[in-house]
N, C-alpha and C positions, 0 to 999 in steps of 0.2 A: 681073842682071836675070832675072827668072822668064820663061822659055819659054813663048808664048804658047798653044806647041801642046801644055802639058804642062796637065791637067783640074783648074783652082780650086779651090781648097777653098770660099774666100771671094770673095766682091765687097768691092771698098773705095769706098767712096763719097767721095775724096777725090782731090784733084791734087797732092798734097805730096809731092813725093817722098822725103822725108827718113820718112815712114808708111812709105810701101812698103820704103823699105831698112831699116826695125824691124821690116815682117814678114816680109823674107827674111833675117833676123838671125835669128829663131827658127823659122824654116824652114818659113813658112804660105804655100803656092801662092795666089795672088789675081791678081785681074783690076782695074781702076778703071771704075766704070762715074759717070756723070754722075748729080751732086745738087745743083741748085741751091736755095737758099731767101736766104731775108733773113734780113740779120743786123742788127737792131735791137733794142736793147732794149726788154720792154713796161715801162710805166709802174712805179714801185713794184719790180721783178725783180729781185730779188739777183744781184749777177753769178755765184755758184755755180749758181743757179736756170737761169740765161740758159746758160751754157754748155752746160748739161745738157740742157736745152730746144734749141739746135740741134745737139749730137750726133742727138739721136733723131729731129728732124725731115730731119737729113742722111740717116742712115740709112733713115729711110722714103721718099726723095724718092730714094736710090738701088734700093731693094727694087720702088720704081713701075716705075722706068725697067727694071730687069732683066724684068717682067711687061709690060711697053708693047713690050719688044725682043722678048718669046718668046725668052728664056736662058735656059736651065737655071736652074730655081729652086734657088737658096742663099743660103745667110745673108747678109745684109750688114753691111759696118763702117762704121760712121762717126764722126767726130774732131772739137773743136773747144777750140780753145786759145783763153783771152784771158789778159794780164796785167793786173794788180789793184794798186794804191794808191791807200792811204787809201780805197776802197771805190771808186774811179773805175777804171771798165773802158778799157781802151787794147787797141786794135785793131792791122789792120797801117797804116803809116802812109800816108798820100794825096798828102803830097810833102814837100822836104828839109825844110822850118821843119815840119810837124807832129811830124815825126821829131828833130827836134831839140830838140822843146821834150816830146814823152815821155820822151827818153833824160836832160835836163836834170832833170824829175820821178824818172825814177829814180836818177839820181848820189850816191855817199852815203847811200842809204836803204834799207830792205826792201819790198821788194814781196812777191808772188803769183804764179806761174804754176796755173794752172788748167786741168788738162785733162779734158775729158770723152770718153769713149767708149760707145757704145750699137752693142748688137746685134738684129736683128731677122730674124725668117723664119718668116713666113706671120703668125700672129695673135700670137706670143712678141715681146717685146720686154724687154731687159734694158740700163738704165745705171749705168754706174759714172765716180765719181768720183775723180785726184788735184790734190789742191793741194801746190808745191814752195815754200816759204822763202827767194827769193831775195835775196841783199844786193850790190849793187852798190858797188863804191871812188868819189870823188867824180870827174868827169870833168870835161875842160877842152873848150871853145866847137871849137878848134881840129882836137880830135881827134874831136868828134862831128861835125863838118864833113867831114873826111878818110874817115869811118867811112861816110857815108851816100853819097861817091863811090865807094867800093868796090862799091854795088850790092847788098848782103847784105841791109839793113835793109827793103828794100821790099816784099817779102811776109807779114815777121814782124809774130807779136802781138808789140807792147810796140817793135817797129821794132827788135830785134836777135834773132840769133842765140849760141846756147849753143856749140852743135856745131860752129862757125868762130870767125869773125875777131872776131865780137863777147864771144868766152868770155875776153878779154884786163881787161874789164870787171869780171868775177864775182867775188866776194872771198871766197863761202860760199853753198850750198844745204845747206838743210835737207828733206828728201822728194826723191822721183823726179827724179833728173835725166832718162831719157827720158820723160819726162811735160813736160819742161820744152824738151824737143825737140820733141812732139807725138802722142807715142803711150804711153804710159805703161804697161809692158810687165808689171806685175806686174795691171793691171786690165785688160789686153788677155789676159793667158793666162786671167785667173781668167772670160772669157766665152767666150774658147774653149775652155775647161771644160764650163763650163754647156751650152753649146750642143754638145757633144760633136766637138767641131772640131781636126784634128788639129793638133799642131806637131810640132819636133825629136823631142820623145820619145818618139815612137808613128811617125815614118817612120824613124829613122834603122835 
């Protein structure tokens, strides 16, 4: 865990903890600060559009709040995964049958994970985009029952997890797998670039 009394580099505008232990994986001091918005899709929005659309609106909805608190202005990050078949967006799921009946959609077939990341501080703003290849082995009623008592499935897009109990599932990714965790690490450095924002190679 990052040391609270040790000075941000970043704000994250997320509660995921699985973000924060990918940016203390490449050695980005950050804070969480609160971003709430809606997550609906508009009318017609491609779900790449939609993703990318609430990265930035998270990100700006945490850059308010770090100026509403009087923090120390800095950049802020923000994330937003959906999973993707057939062009239909799947969320985290809202109880055991929603969850059963996405993980049934995915059984046997390829999906999309889609993640989006956007940076913002003061009037810059930058989004990037990955999407992962994912293909799921065919699953049985029984074991997607048993999987949604575990407890894992309820805050994820697409109602599983990669990085646990739900990677028993995955039979092949094609693209980012931590993209496909939530933080997609090769469009996370390429904005702490941009934005001149340190990581591992510049503190260690």
């Amino acid at each position: 865990m990052v040391n609270l009394q040790d000075e941000p580099s970043i704000y994250l505008a997320s509660q995921s903890p699985r973000r924060r232990e990918l940016l203390q994986q490449i050695g980005v001091l950050h804070r969480v600060v609160a971003a709430n918005v809606t997550e609906v899709p508009r009318t017609q929005e491609s779900p790449s559009a939609y993703v990318q659309r609430l990265a930035r609106e998270k990100a700006e909805a945490g850059f308010a709040t770090v100026k509403a608190s009087q923090m120390p202005v800095k950049a802020v990050l923000g994330a937003d995964t959906i999973v993707v078949v057939n062009n239909e967006i799947l969320e985290k799921p809202q109880d055991a049958q929603h969850a059963a009946a996405m993980l049934r959609k995915l059984a046997g077939t390829e999906h999309q994970v889609m993640t989006a990341v956007a940076m913002i501080m003061q009037e810059k703003c930058s989004v990037k985009l990955s999407v992962t290849d994912v293909v799921f082995r065919p699953l049985e009623d029984d074991e997607i029952a048993a999987y949604w008592k575990t407890g894992e499935p309820c805050d994820k897009a697409g109602g599983y997890g990669i990085q646990g109990l739900g990677a028993v599932f995955v039979q092949q990714i094609r693209g980012s797998y931590t993209g496909v965790v939530g933080l997609p690490i090769e469009q996370t450095v390429a904005l702490l670039q941009e934005f001149a924002i340190p990581y591992w190679q510049q503190t260690a």
